[in-house]
C-alpha positions in Angstrom: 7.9 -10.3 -19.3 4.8 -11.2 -20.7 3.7 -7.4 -21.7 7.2 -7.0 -23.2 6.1 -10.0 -25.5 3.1 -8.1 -26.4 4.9 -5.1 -27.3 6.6 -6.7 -30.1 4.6 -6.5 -33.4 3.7 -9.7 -34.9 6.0 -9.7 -38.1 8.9 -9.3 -35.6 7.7 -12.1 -33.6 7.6 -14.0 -37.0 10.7 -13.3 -37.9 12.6 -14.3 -35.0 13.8 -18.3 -35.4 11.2 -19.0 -31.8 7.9 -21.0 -32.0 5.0 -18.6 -33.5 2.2 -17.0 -31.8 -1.0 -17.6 -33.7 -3.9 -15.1 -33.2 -6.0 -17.1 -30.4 -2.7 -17.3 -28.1 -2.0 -13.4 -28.4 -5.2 -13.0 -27.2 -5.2 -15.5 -24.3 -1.6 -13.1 -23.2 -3.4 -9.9 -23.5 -6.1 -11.7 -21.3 -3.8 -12.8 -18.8 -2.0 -9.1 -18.7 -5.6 -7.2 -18.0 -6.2 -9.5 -15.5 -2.9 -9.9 -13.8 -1.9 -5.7 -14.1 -4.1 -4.9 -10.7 -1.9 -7.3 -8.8 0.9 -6.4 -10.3 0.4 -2.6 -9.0 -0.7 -4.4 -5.5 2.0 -6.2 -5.0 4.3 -2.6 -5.8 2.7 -0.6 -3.3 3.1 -3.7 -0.9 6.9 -3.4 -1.0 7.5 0.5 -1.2 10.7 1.4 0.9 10.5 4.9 0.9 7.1 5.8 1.4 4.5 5.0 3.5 2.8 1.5 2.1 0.6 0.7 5.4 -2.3 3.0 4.1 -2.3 1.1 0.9 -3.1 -2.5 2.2 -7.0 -1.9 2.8 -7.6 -0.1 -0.5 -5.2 -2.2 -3.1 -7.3 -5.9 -1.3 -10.9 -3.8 -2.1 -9.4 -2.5 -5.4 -8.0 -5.7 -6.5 -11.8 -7.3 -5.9 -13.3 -4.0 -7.8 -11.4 -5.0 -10.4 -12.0 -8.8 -10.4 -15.6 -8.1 -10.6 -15.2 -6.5 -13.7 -13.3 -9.1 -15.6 -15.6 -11.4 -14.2 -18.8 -9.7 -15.9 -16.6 -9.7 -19.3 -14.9 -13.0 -19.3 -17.2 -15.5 -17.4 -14.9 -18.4 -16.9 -13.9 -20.3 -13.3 -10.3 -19.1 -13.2 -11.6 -15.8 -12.0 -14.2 -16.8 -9.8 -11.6 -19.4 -7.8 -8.8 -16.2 -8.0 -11.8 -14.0 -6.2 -12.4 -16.4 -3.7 -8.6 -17.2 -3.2 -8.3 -13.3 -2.6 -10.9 -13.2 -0.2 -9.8 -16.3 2.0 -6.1 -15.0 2.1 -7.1 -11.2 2.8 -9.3 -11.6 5.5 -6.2 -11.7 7.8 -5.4 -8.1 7.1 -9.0 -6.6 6.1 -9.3 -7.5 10.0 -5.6 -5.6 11.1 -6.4 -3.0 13.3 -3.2 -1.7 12.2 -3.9 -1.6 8.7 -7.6 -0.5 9.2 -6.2 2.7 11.2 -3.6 3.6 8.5 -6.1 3.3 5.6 -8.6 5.6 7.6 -5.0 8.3 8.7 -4.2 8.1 5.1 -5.7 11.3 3.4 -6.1 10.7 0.1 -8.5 7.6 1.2 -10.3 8.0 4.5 -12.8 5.9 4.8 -13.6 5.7 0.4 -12.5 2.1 0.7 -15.4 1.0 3.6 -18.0 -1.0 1.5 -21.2 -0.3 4.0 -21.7 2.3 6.5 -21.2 -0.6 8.9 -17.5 -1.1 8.2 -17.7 2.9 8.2 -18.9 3.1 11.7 -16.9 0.4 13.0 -13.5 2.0 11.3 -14.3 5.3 13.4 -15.4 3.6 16.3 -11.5 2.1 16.3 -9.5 5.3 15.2 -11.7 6.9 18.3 -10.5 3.9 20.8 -7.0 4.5 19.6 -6.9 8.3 19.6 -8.1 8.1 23.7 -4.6 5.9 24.0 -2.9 9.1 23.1 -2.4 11.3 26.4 -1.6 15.2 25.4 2.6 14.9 26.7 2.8 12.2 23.6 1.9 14.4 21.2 5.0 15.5 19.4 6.2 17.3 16.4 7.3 15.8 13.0 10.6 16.5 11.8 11.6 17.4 8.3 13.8 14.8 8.1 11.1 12.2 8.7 8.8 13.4 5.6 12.1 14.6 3.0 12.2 11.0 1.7 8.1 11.0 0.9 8.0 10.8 -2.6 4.9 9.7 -4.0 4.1 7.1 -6.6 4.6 8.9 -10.2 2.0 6.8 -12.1 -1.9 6.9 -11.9 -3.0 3.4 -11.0 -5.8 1.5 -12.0 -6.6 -0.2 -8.7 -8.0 2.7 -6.9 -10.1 3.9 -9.7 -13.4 1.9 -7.5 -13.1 5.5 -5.4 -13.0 8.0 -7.8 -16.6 8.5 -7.9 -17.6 8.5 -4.6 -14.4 10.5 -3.7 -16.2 13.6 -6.0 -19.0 13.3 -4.5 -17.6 14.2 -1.2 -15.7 17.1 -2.7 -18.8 18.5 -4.0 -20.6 18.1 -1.1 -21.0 21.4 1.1 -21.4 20.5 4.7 -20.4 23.3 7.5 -17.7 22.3 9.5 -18.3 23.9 13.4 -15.6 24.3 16.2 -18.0 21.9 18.3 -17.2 18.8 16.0 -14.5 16.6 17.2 -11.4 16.3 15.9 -11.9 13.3 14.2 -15.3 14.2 12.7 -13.4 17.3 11.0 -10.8 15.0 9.4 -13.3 12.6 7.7 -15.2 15.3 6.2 -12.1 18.2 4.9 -11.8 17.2 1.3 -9.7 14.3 0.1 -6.2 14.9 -0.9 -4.9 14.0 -4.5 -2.9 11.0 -5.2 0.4 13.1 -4.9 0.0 13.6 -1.8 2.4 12.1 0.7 0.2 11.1 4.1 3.3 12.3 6.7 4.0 15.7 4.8 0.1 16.2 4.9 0.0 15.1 9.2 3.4 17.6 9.4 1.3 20.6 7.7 -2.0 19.3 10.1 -0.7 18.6 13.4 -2.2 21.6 14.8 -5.5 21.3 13.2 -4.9 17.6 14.1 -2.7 16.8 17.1 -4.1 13.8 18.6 -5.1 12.3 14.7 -1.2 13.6 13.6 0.0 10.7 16.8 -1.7 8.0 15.7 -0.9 8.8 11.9 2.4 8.5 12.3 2.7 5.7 14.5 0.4 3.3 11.9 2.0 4.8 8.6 5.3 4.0 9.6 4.3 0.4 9.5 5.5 -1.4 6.5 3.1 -3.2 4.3 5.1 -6.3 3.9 8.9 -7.3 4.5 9.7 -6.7 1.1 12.3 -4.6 1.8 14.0 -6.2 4.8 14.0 -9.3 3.6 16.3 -7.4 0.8 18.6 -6.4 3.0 19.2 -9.3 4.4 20.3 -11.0 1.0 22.0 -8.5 0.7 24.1 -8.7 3.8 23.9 -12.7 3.3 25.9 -11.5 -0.4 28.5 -9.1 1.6 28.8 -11.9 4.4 29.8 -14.3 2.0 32.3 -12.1 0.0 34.0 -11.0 3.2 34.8 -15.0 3.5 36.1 -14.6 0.2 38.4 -11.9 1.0 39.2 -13.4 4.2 38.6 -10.6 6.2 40.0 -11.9 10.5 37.1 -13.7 12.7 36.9 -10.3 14.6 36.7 -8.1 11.2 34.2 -10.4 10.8 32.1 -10.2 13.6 32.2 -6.2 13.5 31.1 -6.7 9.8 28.1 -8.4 10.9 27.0 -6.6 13.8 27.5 -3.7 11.2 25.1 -4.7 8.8 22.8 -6.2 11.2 22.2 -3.0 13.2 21.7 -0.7 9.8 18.4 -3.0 9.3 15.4 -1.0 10.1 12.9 -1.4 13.0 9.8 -3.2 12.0 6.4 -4.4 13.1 5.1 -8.0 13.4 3.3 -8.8 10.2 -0.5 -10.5 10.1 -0.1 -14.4 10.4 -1.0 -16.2 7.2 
């Protein structure tokens, strides 16, 4: 809404019979837009349906405060400084998710490029080797085709994961040997990072026999949702339908078959961080 007010020119705006914009208040918008754009992509990759979102939790909360500190440095004012520490009060829920800590890590296109120390580092692998000893070798299982064909990637290059780019080239350039002696978790951290097209179960389905203990746990944690976005759709949805089926005046039991029909096509879901 408010970048489609920006995309009109001025002697449009001008024209139109709607209180004027002067020059000062244009600028405050495209302000506002640049500051509000990262959480804008957050909050998209928060309520993905068909694609794994989990992996994006950990790196859109240390992109959105990448991002934060840059407006900071070029706008100075309190607004941002009480939005930063906002953030930070209601993130720290989910920065402490194991959940979300083990997708972020599974995810191969970010690893462990969102850890800000070698601390959070060491205490990410220390918990994707606790959970990979959970997995006994009869558990370990194939991934079906049908479970990756609706992976489609996002088509657009965001902003809010720029904060990795640099260090994510460094690793590519780096030239460390890889032996048969490392463990299996020490090999995926240090194989190159996949590019953003990449969808995370398609790249554990072509790995799960380089990977077959990692490939488990991956696709256990990415097939947690990053928020209930989407199921709390379909249940206004099937609120809608209920309440049109009254209108139609469908029988008490066409009713109840209705219902049971629509409540058993919602998807399975995990119990989100308490706020």
């Amino acid at each position: 809404m408010i970048k489609s007010i920006l995309a009109i020119s001025s002697d449009k705006l001008d024209s139109l019979d709607v209180p004027k914009l002067i020059t000062y208040e244009r600028n405050i918008i495209k302000e506002g837009v640049e500051i509000l754009t990262p959480f804008e992509e957050a909050t998209d990759f928060a309520q993905i349906e068909d694609y794994p979102s989990a992996g994006y939790v950990l790196p859109s909360i240390r992109g959105l405060e990448h991002q934060l500190n840059n407006v900071i440095t070029k706008y100075h004012c309190s607004f941002l400084h009480a939005l930063k520490d906002s953030l930070s009060r209601r993130m720290v829920v989910y920065e402490a998710n194991d959940d979300y800590i083990l997708a972020a890590i599974l995810d191969p296109r970010f690893k462990l490029l969102w850890c800000r120390n070698d601390d959070e580092k060491k205490r990410a692998e220390a918990l994707l080797t606790a959970e990979m000893a959970k997995v006994k070798p009869q558990d370990i299982s194939d991934v079906t085709e049908e479970e990756t064909s609706i992976c489609k990637p996002p088509k657009k290059k965001c902003k809010i994961f720029t904060f990795m780019d640099e260090d994510r080239d460094k690793h590519t350039q780096s030239t460390r040997s890889i032996t048969e002696q490392k463990l299996e978790i020490q090999k995926y951290l240090e194989d190159p990072h996949e590019d953003d097209k990449t969808c995370p179960l398609q790249y554990w389905k072509a790995h799960r026999n380089v990977y077959p203990t990692l490939a488990e746990v991956a696709t256990t944690v990415l097939g947690i949702p990053a928020s209930s976005a989407a199921v709390e759709r379909l249940f206004r949805v099937k609120l809608l339908l209920s309440s049109t089926s009254h209108t139609l005046g469908l029988s008490e039991v066409g009713r109840s078959e209705y219902d049971t029909f629509l409540t058993q096509s919602l998807p399975p879901t995990r119990r989100m961080p308490d706020e």
